[in-house]
VEXFI-695559 format. One record per residue (C-alpha): residue number from 1; residue in one letter; x, y, z. Coordinates in nm, 4 decimals. Example, Ala and Ser with C-alpha at 12.3 -4.5 7.8 and 13.67 -1.06 7.14 Angstrom:
 resi resn       c1       c2       c3
    1    A   1.2300  -0.4500   0.7800
    2    S   1.3670  -0.1060   0.7140
END
This chain:
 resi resn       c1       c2       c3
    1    X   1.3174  -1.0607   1.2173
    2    X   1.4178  -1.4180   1.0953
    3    X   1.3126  -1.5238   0.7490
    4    X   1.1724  -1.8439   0.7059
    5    X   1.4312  -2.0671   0.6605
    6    X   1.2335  -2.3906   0.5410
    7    X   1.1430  -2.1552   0.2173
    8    X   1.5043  -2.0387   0.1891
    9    X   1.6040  -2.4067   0.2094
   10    X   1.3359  -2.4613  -0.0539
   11    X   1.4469  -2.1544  -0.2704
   12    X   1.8001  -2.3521  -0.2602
   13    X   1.7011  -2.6506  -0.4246
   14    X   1.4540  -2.4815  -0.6241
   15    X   1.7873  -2.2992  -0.7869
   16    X   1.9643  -2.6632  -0.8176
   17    X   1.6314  -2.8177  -0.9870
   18    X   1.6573  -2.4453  -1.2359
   19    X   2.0240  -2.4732  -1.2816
   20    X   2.0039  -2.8861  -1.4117
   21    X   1.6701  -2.8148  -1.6285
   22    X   1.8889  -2.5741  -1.8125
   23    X   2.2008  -2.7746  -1.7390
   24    X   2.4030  -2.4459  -1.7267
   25    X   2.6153  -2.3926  -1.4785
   26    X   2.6493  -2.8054  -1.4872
   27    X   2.4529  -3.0025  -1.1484
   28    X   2.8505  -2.9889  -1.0040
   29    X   2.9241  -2.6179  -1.0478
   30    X   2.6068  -2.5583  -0.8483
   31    X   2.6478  -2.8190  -0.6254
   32    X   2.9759  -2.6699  -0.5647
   33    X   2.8585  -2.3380  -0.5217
   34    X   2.5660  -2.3663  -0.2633
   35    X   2.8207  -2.5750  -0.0147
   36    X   3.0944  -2.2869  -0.0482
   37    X   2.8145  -2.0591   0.0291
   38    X   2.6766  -2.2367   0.2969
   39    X   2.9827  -2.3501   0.4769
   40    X   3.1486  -1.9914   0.4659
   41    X   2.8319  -1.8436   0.5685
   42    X   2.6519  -1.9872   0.8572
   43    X   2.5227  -1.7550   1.0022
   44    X   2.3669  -1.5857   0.6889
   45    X   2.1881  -1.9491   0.6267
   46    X   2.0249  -1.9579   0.9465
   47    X   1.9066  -1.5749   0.9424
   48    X   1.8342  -1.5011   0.5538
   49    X   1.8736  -1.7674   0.3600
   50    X   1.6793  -1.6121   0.0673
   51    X   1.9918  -1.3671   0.0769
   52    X   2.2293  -1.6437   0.0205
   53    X   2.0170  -1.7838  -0.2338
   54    X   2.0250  -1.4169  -0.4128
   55    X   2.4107  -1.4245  -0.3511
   56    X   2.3846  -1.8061  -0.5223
   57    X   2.2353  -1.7172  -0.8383
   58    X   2.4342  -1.3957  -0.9160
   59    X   2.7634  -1.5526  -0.8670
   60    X   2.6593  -1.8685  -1.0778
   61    X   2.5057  -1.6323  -1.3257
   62    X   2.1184  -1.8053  -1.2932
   63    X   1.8057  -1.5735  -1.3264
   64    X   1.5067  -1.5789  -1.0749
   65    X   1.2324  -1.7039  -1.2556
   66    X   1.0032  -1.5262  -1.0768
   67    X   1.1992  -1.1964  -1.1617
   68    X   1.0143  -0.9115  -1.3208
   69    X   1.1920  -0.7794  -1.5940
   70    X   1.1792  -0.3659  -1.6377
   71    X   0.9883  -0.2419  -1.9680
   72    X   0.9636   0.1021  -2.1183
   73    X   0.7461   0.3339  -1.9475
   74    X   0.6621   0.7211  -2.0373
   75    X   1.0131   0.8311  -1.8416
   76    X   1.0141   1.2064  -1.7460
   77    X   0.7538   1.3196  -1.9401
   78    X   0.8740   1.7279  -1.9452
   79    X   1.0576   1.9895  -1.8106
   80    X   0.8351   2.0012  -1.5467
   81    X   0.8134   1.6206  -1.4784
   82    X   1.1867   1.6925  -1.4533
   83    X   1.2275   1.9218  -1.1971
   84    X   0.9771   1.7690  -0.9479
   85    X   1.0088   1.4534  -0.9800
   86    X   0.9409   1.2310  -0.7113
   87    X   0.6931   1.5148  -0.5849
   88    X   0.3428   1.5662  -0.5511
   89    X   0.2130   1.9438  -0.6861
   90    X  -0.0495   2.0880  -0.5688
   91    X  -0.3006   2.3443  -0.7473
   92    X  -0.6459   2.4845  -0.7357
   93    X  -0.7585   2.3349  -1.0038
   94    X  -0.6616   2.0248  -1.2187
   95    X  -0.3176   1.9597  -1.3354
   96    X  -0.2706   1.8606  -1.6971
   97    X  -0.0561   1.6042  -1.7581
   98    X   0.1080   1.7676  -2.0860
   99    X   0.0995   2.1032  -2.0446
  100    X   0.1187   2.1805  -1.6450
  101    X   0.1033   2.5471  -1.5689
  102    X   0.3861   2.5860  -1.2548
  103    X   0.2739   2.9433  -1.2382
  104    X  -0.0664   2.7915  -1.0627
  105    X   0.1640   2.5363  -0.8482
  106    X   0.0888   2.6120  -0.4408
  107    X   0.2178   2.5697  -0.0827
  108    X  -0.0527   2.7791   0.0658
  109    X  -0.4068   2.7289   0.1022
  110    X  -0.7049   2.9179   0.3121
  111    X  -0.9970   2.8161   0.1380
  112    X  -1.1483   2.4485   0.0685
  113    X  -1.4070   2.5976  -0.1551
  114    X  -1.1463   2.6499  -0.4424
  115    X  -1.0004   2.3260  -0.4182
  116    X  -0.7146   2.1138  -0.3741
  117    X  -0.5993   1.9080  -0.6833
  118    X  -0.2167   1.7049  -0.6682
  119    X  -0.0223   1.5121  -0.9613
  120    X   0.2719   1.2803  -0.8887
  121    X   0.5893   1.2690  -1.0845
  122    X   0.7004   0.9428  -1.0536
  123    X   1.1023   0.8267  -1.1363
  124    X   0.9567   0.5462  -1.3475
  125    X   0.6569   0.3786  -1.3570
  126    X   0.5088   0.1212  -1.1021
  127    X   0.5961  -0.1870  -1.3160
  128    X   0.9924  -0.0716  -1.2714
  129    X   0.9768   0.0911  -0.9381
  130    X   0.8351  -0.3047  -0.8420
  131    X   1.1328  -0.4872  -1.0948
  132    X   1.4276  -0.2663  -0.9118
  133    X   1.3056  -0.4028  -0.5790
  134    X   1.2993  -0.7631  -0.7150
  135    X   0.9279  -0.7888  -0.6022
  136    X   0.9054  -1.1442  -0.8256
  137    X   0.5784  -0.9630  -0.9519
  138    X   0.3884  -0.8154  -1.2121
  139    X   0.1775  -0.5407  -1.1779
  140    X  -0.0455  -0.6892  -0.9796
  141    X  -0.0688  -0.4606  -0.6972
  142    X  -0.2481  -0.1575  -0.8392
  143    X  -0.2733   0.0254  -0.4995
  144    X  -0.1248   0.3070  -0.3496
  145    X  -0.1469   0.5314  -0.0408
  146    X  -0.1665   0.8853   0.0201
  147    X  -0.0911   0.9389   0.3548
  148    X  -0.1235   1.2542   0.5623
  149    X   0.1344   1.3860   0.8466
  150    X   0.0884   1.5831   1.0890
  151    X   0.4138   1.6690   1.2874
  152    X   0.5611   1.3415   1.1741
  153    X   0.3169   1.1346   1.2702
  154    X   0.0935   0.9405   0.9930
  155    X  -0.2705   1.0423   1.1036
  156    X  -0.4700   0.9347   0.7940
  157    X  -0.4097   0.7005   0.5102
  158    X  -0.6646   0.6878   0.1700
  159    X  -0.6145   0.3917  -0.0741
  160    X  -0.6055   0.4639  -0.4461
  161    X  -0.5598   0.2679  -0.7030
  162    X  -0.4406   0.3055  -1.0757
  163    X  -0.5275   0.1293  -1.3823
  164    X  -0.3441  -0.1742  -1.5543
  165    X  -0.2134   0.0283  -1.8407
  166    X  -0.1131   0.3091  -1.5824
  167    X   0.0566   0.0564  -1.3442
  168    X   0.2820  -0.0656  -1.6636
  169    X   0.3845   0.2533  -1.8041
  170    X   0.2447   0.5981  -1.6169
  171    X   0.5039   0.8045  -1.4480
  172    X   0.2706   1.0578  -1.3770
  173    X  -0.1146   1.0494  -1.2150
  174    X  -0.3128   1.2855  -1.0638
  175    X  -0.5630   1.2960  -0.8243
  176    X  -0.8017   1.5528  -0.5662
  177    X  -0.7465   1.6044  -0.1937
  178    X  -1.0396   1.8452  -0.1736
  179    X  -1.2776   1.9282  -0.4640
  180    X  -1.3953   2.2368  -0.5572
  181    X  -1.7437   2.3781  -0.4688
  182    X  -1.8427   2.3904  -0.8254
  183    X  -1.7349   1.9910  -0.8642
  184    X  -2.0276   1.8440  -0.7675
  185    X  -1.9808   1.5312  -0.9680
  186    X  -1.7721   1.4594  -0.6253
  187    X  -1.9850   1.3310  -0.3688
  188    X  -1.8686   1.1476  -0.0163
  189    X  -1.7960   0.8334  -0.1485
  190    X  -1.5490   0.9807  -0.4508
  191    X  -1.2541   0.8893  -0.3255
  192    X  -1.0326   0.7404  -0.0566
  193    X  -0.7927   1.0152  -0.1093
  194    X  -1.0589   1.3139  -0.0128
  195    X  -1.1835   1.1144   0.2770
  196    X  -0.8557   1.0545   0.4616
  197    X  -0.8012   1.3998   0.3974
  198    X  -1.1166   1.5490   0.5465
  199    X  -1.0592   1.2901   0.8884
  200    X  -0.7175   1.4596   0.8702
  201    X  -0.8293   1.8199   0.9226
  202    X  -1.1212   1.7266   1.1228
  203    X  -0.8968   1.6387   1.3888
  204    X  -0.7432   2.0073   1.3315
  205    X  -0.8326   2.3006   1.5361
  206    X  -0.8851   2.6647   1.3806
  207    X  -0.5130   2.7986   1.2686
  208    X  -0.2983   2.6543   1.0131
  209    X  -0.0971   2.3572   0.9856
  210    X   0.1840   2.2092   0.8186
  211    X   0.0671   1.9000   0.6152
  212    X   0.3003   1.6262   0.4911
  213    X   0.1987   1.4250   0.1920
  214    X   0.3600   1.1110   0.1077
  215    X   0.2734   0.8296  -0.1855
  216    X   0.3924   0.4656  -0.0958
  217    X   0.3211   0.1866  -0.3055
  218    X   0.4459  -0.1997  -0.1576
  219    X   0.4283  -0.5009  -0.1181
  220    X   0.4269  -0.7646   0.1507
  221    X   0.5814  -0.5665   0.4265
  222    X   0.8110  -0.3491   0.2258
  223    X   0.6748  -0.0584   0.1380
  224    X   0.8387   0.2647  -0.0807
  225    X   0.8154   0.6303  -0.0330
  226    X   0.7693   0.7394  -0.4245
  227    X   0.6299   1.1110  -0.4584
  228    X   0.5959   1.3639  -0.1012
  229    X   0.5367   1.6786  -0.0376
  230    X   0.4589   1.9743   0.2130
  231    X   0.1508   2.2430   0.2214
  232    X   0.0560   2.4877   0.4569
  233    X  -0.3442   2.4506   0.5708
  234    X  -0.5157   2.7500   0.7255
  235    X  -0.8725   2.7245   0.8532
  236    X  -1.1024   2.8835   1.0663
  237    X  -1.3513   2.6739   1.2355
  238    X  -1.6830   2.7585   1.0088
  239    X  -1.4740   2.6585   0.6998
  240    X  -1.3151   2.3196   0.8229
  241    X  -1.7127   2.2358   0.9731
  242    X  -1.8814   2.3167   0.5890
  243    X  -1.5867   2.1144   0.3953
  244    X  -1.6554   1.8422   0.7171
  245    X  -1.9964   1.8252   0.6712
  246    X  -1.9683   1.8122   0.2967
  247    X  -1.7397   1.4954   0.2400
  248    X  -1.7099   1.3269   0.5847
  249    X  -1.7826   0.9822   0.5620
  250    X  -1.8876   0.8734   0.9416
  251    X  -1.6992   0.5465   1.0703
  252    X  -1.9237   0.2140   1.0581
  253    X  -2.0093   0.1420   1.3639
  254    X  -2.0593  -0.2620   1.4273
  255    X  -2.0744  -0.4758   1.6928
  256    X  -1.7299  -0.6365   1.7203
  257    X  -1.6168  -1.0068   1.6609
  258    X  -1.2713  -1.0367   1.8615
  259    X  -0.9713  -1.2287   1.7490
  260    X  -0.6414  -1.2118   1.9685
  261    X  -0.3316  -1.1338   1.8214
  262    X  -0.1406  -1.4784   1.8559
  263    X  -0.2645  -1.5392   1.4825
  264    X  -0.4881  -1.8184   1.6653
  265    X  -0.7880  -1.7553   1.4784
  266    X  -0.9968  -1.7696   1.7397
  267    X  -1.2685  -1.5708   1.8252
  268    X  -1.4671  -1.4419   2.1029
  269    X  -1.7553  -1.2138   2.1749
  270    X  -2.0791  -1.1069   1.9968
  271    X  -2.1750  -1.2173   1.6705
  272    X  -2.5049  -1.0170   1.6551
  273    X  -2.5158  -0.8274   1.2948
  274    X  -2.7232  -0.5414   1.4589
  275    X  -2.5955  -0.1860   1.4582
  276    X  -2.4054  -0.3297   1.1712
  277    X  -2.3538  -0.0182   0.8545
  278    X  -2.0705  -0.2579   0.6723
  279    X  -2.1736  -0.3730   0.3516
  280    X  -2.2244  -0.7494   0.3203
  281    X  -1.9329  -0.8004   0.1237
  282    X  -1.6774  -0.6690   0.3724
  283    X  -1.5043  -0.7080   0.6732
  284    X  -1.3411  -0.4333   0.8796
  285    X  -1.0400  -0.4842   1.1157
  286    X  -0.9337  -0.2664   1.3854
  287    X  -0.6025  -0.2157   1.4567
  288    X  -0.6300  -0.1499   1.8696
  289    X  -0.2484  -0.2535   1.8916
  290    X   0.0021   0.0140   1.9180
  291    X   0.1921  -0.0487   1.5978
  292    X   0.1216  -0.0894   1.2116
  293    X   0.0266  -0.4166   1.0897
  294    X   0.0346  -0.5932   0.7438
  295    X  -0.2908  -0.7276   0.6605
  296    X  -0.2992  -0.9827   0.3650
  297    X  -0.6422  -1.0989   0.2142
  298    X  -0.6105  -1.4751   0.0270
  299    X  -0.8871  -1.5697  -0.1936
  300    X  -1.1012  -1.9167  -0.0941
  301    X  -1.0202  -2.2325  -0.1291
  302    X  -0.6545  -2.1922  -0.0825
  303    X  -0.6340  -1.9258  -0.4041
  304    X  -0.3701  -1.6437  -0.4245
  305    X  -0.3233  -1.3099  -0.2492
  306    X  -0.5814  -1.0662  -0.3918
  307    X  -0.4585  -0.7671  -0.1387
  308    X  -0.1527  -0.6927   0.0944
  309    X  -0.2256  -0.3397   0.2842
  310    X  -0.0270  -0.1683   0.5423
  311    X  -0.3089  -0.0738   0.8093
  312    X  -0.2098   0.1494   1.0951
  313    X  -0.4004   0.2136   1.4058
  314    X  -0.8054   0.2457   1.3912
  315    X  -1.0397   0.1057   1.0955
  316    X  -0.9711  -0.0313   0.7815
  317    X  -1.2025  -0.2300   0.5403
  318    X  -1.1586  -0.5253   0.3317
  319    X  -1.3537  -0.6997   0.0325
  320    X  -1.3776  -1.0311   0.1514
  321    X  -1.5868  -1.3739   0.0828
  322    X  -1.6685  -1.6737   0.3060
  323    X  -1.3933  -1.8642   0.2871
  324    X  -1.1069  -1.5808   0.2761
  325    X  -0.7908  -1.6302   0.4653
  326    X  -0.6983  -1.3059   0.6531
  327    X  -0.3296  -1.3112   0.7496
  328    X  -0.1996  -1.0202   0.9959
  329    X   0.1947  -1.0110   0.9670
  330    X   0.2113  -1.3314   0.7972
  331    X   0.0294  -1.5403   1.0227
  332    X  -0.3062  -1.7021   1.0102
  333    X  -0.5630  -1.4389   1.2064
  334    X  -0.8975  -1.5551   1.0715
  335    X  -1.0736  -1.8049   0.7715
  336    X  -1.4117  -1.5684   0.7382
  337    X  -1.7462  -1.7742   0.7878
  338    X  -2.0374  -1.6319   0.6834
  339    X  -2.1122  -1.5018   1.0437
  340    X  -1.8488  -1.2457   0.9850
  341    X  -1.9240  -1.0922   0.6937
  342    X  -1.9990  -0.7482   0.7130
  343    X  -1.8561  -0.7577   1.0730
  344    X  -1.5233  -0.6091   1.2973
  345    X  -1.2804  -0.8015   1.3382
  346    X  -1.0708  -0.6615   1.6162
  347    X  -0.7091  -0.6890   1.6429
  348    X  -0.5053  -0.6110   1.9508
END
């Protein structure tokens, strides 16, 4: 896909406008530079011309000043952080952080009751896994995914989030896929993590099954693999229906506001709030397309992104105001009125 080449134009004279504040290289060196560029690569300035502009300011030695620059985080915290990282453990039980037990480490499980508990050894932190990407961001985006496979196929994504202080310098987290009986602190709403988990083997029949775990973490429509995993799940029907009935959280079900997927935002169809179980402060879009779309959330009155989620097929909700700007794959898909708050928005 093309990237916009009015911003890449932009980005070009943004880097002249840099390069004579500074007045190093001198206005002519960079001058020089961006025709060289330009002429020698056509084609490159028509397709990506952020890339040339990236190819610009290495060869004239400029910084991006939007560039996030890598700080210290906790590294590879021990022995154990060491030989899994960039994995996801699982255990019965919680997994300490400084003193993990691999003894109590599992593939294999055939009982919900006694739990499901997973830590993620990270490579580096999310602040430097963002500034090795050149994401021209902070640690902003706090969010990340823990999707569930089921014979390669995504079937169920829950949203987590971590802290500030974790997003700057935690290489390790943990977090619970299925609580144990005796954790009743956890109830349905405890976590997006449990939930997409408990659609996932909902969907399962009696047996057991090969579950793929990945964590992503992104942003705009780039998105990193940074911690996986595989377990084996075996479950007879009696014990999926009890941990079911336990933690499923049922689907809202609303009457749906349409929008078409030209980006139009237009809408048609019923605006009537009954049958409506979304909370007034939220919108849900579903995705009836047959692919994955990026759904960005801009705060009113022209403010800045304040989410940027990779939603695949079915139901995903968003926090939203009147006056947020919903963009689906960069374009313009719907300004939210009052009217649609607490709505579906369906896109197809």
């Amino acid at each position: 896909m093309k990237k916009s080449f009015s911003n890449g134009i932009f980005g070009l004279f943004l880097l002249l406008s840099t390069a004579l504040f500074a007045q190093q290289p001198s206005e002519a060196e960079v001058k020089a530079e961006l025709m060289r560029l330009m002429q020698s690569n056509p084609e490159l300035l028509m397709e990506d011309p952020e890339a040339l502009l990236e190819i610009a300011r290495k060869n004239l030695g400029i910084k991006d000043p939007n560039a996030v620059d890598k700080i210290k985080d906790d590294g590879i915290t021990n022995a154990t952080h060491k030989k899994f990282v960039e994995k996801i453990v699982l255990a019965n039980g919680p997994i300490s952080a400084g003193t993990p037990v691999e003894s109590t480490f599992k593939t294999n499980f055939a009982s919900f009751s006694e739990g499901i508990y997973a830590r993620a050894y990270l490579s580096q932190s999310f602040h430097n896994l963002f500034a090795d990407k050149k994401a021209r961001m902070g640690v902003t985006h706090l969010e990340y995914n823990v999707d569930y496979f089921i014979n390669g196929k995504i079937v169920e994504r829950g949203v987590e989030s971590l802290s500030l202080e974790q997003g700057q310098t935690a290489t390790t987290f943990d977090f619970i896929i299925a609580p144990k009986t005796a954790d009743t602190k956890f109830t349905k709403n405890s976590s997006n993590a449990i939930n997409a988990f408990v659609k996932t083997v909902k969907a399962l029949p009696a047996g057991t099954h090969k579950i793929k775990m990945e964590i992503t973490i992104g942003f705009d429509k780039t998105f990193m693999v940074i911690a996986s995993n595989e377990f084996n799940l075996t479950q007879t029907t009696a014990t999926r229906d009890a941990f079911v009935k336990t933690y499923y959280v049922a689907p809202p079900v609303h009457q749906p506001v349409t929008n078409s997927s030209s980006g139009s935002g237009s809408s048609s169809g019923s605006s009537s709030s009954s049958s409506n179980l979304c909370t007034p402060d939220q919108i849900i879009i579903d995705n009836q397309s047959t692919r994955s779309i990026n759904v960005e959330t801009y705060r009113s009155g022209g403010g800045s992104r304040s989410s940027s989620i990779t939603q695949y097929g079915g139901k995903s909700s968003y926090s939203v105001s009147t006056g947020t700007l919903i963009k689906v794959d960069g374009k313009d898909f719907r300004k939210i009125t009052s009217e649609d708050l607490g709505k579906t928005l369906i896109f197809k």
